[in-house]
KOLTORKOL-102341 format. One record per residue: chain; x, y, z of N, C-alpha, C in turn. Coordinates in Angstrom, 1 decimal. Example, Ala and Ser with C-alpha at 12.3 -4.5 7.8 and 13.67 -1.06 7.14 Angstrom:
<nodes>
[node "A",[13.2,-5.7,7.8],[12.3,-4.5,7.8],[13.2,-3.3,7.8]]
[node "A",[12.8,-2.2,7.1],[13.7,-1.1,7.1],[12.9,0.0,7.9]]
</nodes>
This chain:
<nodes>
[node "A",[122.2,108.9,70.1],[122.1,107.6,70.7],[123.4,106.8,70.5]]
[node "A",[124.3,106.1,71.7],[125.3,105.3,71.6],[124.9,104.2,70.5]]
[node "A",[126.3,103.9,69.9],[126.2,102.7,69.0],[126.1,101.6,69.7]]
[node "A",[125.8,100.2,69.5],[125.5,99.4,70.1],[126.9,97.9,69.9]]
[node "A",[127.8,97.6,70.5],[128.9,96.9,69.7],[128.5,95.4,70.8]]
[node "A",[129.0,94.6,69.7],[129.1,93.1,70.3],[131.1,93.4,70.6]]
[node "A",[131.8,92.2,70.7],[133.2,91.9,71.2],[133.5,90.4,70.7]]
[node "A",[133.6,90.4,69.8],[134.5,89.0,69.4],[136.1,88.5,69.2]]
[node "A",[136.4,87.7,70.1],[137.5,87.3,70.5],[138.0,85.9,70.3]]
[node "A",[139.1,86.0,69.5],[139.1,84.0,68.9],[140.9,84.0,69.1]]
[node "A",[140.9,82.4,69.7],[142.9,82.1,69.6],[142.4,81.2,69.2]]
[node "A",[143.5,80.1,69.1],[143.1,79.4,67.8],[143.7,77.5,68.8]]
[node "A",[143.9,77.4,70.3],[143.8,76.6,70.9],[143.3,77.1,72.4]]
[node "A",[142.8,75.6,72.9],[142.5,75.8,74.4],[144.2,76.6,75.1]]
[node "A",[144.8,76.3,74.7],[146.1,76.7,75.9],[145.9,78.2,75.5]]
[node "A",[146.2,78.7,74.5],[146.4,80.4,74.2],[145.1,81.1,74.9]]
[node "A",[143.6,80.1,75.1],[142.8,81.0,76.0],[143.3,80.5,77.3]]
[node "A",[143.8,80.1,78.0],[144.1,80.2,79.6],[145.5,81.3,79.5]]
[node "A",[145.7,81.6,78.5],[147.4,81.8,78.8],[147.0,83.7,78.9]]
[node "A",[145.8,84.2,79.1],[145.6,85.8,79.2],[145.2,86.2,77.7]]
[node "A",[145.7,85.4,76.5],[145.3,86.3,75.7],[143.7,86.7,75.4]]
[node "A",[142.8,86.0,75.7],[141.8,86.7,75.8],[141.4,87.6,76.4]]
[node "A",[141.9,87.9,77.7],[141.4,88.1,78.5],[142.3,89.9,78.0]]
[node "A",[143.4,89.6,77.1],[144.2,90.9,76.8],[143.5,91.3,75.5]]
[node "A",[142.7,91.1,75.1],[141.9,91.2,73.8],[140.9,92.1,74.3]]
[node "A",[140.0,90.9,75.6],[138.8,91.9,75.7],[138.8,93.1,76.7]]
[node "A",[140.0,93.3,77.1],[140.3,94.7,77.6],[140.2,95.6,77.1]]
[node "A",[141.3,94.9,75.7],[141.4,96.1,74.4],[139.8,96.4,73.2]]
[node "A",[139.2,95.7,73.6],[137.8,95.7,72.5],[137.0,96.6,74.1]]
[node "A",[137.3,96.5,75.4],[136.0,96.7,76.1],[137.0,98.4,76.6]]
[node "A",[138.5,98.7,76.3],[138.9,100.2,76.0],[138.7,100.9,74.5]]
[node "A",[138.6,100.4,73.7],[138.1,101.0,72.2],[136.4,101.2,72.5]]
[node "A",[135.7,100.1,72.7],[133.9,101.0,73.0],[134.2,101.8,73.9]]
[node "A",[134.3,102.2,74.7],[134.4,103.1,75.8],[134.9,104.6,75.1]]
[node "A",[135.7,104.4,74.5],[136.7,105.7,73.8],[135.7,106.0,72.6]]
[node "A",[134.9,105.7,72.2],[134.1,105.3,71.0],[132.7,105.7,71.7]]
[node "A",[132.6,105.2,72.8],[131.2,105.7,73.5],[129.8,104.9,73.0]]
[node "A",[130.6,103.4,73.0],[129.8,102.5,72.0],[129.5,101.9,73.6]]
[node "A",[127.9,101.1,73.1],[127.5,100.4,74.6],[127.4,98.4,74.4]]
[node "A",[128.0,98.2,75.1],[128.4,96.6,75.1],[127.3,96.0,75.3]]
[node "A",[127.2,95.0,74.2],[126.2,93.9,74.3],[126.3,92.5,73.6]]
[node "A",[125.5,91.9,74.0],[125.2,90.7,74.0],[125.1,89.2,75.3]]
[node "A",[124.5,88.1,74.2],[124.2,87.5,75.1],[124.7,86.4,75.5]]
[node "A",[126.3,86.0,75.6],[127.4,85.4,75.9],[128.0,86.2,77.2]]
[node "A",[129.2,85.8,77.7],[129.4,86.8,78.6],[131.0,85.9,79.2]]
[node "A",[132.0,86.7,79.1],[133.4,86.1,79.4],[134.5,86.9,81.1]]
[node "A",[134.7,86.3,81.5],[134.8,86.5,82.4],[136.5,87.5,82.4]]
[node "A",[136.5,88.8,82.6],[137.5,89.7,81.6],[138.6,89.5,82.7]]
[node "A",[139.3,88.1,83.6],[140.5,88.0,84.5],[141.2,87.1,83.6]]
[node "A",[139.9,85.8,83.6],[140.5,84.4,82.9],[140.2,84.2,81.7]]
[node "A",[139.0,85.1,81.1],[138.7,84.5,79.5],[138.0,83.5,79.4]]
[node "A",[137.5,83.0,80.5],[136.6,81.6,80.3],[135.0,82.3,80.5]]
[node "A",[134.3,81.3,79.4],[132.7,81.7,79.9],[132.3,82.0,81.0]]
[node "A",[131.4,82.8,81.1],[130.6,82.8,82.7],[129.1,83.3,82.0]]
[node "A",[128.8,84.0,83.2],[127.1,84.0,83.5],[127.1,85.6,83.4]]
[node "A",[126.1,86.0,82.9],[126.1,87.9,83.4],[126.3,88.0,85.2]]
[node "A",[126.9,89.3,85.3],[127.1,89.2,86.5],[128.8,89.5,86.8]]
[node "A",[128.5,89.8,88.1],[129.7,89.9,88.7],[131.2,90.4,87.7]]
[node "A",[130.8,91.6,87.1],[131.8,92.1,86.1],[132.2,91.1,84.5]]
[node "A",[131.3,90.3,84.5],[131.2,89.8,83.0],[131.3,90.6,82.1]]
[node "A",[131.6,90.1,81.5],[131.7,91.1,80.2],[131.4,90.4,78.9]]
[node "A",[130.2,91.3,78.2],[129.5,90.4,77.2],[130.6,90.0,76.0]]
[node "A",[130.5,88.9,75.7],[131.6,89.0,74.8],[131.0,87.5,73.8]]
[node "A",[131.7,87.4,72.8],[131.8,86.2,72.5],[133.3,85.7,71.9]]
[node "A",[133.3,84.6,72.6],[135.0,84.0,72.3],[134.6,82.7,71.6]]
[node "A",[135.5,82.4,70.7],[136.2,80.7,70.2],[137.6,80.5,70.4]]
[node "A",[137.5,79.4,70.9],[138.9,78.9,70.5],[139.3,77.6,69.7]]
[node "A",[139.5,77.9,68.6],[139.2,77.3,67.6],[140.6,77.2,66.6]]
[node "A",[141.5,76.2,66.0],[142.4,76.7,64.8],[142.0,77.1,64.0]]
[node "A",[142.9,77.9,62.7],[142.3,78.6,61.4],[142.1,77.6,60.5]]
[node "A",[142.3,76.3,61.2],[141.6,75.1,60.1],[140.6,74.4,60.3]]
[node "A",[140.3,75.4,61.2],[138.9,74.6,61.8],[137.9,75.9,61.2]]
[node "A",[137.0,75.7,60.3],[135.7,76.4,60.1],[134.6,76.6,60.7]]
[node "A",[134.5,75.6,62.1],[133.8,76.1,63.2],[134.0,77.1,63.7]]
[node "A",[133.2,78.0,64.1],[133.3,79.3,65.3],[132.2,79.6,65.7]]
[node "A",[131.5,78.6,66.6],[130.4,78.4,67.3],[129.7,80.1,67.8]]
[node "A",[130.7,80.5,68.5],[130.5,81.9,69.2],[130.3,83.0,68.3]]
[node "A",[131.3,83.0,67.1],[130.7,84.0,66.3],[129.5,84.3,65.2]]
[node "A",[129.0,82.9,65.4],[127.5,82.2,64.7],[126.8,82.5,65.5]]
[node "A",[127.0,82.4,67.0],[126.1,83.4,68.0],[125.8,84.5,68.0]]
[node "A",[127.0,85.3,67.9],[126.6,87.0,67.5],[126.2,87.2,66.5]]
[node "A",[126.1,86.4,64.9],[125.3,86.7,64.3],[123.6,86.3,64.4]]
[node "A",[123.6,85.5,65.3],[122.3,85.2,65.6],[121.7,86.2,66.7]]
[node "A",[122.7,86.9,67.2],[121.9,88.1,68.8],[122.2,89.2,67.5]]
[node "A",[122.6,89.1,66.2],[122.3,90.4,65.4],[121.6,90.1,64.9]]
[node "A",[120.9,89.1,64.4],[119.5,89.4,63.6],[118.5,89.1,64.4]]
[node "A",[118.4,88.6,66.3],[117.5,88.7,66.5],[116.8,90.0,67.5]]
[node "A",[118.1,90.6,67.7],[118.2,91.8,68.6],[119.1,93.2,67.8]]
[node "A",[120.1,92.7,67.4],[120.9,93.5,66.7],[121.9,94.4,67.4]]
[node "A",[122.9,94.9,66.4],[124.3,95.6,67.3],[124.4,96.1,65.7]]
[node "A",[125.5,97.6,66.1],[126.0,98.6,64.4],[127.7,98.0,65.0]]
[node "A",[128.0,97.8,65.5],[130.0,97.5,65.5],[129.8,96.3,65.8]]
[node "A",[130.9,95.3,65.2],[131.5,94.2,65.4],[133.0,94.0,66.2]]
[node "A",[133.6,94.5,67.3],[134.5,94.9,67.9],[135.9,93.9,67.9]]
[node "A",[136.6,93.8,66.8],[137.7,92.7,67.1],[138.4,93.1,67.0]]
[node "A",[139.5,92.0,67.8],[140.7,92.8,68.0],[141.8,91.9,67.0]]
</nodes>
C-alpha cells in the first residue's frame, strides 16, 4: 500500500509567494512523492503555476502553504495539516 504524504510549503512574505517560489517548492515536494510512490493528500489545495489557493480541480494540487515571517508564530496552514492528520491522517510530511 502507497504511503500517504501531505506537501507543506511556507516563504515568509506575500511578495516571495507571487514571485514562483512556491509554486518551485511544490513541484519539488509533488517530484519527491512520485519518485517515492507516495500518494498526495489533503484538504487545502494550491494552484502548482501561481502558488495561490484554489479549489480541487483543474490540476490543484493538495498542498498546504503560509506565508508568514519566522517571527511570526502563526502558520494557519500547517495547523491545518495537523488537523487533516488526526482527523483523516497521512505517514510523510513532504517539505521542502
Amino acid at each position: 500500500m502507497s504511503k500517504r504524504a501531505a506537501i507543506y510549503g511556507r516563504v515568509s512574505t506575500d511578495v516571495q509567494r507571487d514571485n514562483y517560489s512556491i509554486p518551485s517548492q511544490i513541484a519539488e515536494a509533488v517530484k519527491y512523492a512520485h519518485m517515492r510512490r507516495y500518494t498526495i493528500v489533503g484538504d487545502q489545495f494550491v494552484d502548482p503555476d501561481t502558488g495561490l489557493d484554489t479549489v480541487s480541480g483543474n490540476g490543484a494540487i493538495p498542498a498546504y502553504v503560509d506565508d508568514y515571517t519566522s517571527r511570526e508564530l502563526s502558520r494557519p496552514s500547517l495547523d491545518r495539516a495537523l488537523i487533516y492528520l488526526e482527523t483523516t491522517g497521512f505517514d510523510v510530511l513532504d517539505v521542502h
